[in-house]
DOBABA-843529 format. One record per residue (C-alpha): x, y, z; residue number from 1. Coordinates in Angstrom, 1 decimal, decimal comma. Each point is the difference from the previous one (the first is absolute). Layout:
<sites>
site u: X v: Y w: Z num: NUM
...
</sites>
This chain:
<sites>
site u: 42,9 v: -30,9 w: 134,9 num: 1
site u: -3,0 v: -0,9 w: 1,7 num: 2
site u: -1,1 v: 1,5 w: 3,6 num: 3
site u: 0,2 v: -1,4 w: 3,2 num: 4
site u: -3,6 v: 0,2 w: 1,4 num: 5
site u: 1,0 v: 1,2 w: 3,7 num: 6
site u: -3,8 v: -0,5 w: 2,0 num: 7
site u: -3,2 v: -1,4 w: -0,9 num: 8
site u: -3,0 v: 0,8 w: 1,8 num: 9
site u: -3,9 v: -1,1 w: -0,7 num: 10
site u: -2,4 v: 3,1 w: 0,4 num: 11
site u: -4,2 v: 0,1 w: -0,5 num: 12
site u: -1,2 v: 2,0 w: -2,5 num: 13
site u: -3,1 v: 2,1 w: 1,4 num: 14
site u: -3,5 v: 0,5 w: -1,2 num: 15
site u: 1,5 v: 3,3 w: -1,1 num: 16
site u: 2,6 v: -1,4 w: -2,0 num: 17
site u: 3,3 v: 1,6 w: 3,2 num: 18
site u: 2,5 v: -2,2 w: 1,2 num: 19
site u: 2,0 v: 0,2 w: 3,2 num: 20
site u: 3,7 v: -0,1 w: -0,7 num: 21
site u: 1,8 v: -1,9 w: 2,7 num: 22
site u: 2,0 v: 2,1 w: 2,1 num: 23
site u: 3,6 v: -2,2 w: -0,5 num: 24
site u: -1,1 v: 0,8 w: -3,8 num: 25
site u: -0,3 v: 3,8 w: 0,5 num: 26
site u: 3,0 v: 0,0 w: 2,0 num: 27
site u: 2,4 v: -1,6 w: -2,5 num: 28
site u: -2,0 v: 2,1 w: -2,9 num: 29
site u: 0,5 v: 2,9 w: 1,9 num: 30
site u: -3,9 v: 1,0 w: -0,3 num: 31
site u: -0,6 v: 2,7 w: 2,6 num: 32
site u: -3,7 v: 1,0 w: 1,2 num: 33
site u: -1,4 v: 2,7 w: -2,3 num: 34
site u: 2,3 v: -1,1 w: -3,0 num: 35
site u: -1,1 v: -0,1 w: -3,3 num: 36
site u: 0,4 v: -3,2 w: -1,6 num: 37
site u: 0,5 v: -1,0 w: -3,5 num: 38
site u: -2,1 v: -3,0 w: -1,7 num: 39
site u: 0,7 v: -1,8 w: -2,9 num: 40
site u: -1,7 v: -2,5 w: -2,0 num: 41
site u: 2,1 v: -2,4 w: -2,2 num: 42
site u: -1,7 v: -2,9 w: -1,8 num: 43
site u: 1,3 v: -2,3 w: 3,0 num: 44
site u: 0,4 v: 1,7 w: 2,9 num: 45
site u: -1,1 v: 3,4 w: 2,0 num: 46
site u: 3,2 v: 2,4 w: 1,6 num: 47
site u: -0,4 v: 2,1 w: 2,6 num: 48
site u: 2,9 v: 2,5 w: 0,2 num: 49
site u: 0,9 v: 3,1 w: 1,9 num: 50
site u: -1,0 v: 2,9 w: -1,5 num: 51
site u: 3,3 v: 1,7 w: -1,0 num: 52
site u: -0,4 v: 3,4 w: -2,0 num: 53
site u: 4,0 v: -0,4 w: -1,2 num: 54
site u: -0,6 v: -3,5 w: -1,3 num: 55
site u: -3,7 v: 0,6 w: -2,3 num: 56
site u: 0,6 v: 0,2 w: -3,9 num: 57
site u: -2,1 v: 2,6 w: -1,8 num: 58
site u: -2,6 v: -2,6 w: -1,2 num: 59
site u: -0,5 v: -0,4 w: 3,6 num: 60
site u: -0,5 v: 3,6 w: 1,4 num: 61
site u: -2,3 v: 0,5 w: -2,8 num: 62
site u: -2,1 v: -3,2 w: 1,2 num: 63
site u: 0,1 v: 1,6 w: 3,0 num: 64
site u: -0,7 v: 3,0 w: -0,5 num: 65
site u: -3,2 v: -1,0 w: -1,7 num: 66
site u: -1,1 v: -2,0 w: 2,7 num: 67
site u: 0,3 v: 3,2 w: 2,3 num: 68
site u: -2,4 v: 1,5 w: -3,0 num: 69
site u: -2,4 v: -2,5 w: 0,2 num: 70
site u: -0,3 v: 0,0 w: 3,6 num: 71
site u: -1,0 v: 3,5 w: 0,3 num: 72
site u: -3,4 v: -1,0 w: -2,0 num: 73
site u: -0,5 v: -3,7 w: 1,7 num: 74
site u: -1,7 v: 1,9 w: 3,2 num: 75
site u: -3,7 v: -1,2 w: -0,7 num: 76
site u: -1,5 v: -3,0 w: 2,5 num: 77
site u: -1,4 v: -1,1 w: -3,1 num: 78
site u: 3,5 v: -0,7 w: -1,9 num: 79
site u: 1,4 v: -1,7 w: 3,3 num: 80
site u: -3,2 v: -1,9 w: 0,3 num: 81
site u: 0,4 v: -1,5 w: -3,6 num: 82
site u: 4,0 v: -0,7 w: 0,1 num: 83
site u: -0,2 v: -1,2 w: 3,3 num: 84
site u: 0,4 v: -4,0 w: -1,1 num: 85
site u: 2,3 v: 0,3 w: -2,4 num: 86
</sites>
């Protein structure tokens, strides 16, 4: 069964690479300020879903927890200066 696409909205992509998500789209989402969002790549398509602890598989915390990891060493100027296009 295929999904019913309920809104579509056309956003800018900054220099930065952030997005604005409209507001009726964080509404219906339920995306609060300060929230942490999930994003995943298919081959297709990007998802942006609502970061629910209850809901993650294994595979995912671990993913996430490395990113936390990696983080704590991605401090420098230099690293954010070199990453900063892609």
């Amino acid at each position: 069964m295929q999904e019913e696409i309920r809104e579509i909205r056309t956003v800018k992509i900054t220099r930065k690479g952030q997005i604005s998500i409209p507001s009726a789209v964080r509404a219906r989402a339920g995306f609060e300020e300060g929230a942490k969002v999930n994003v995943i790549a298919y081959d297709d398509r990007v998802e942006l879903r609502p970061m629910k602890k209850e809901k993650i598989s294994e595979a995912m915390m671990a993913m996430l927890a490395s990113e936390k990891a990696f983080a704590k060493n991605w401090i420098s100027e230099e690293d954010e200066e070199a990453w900063k296009d892609l």
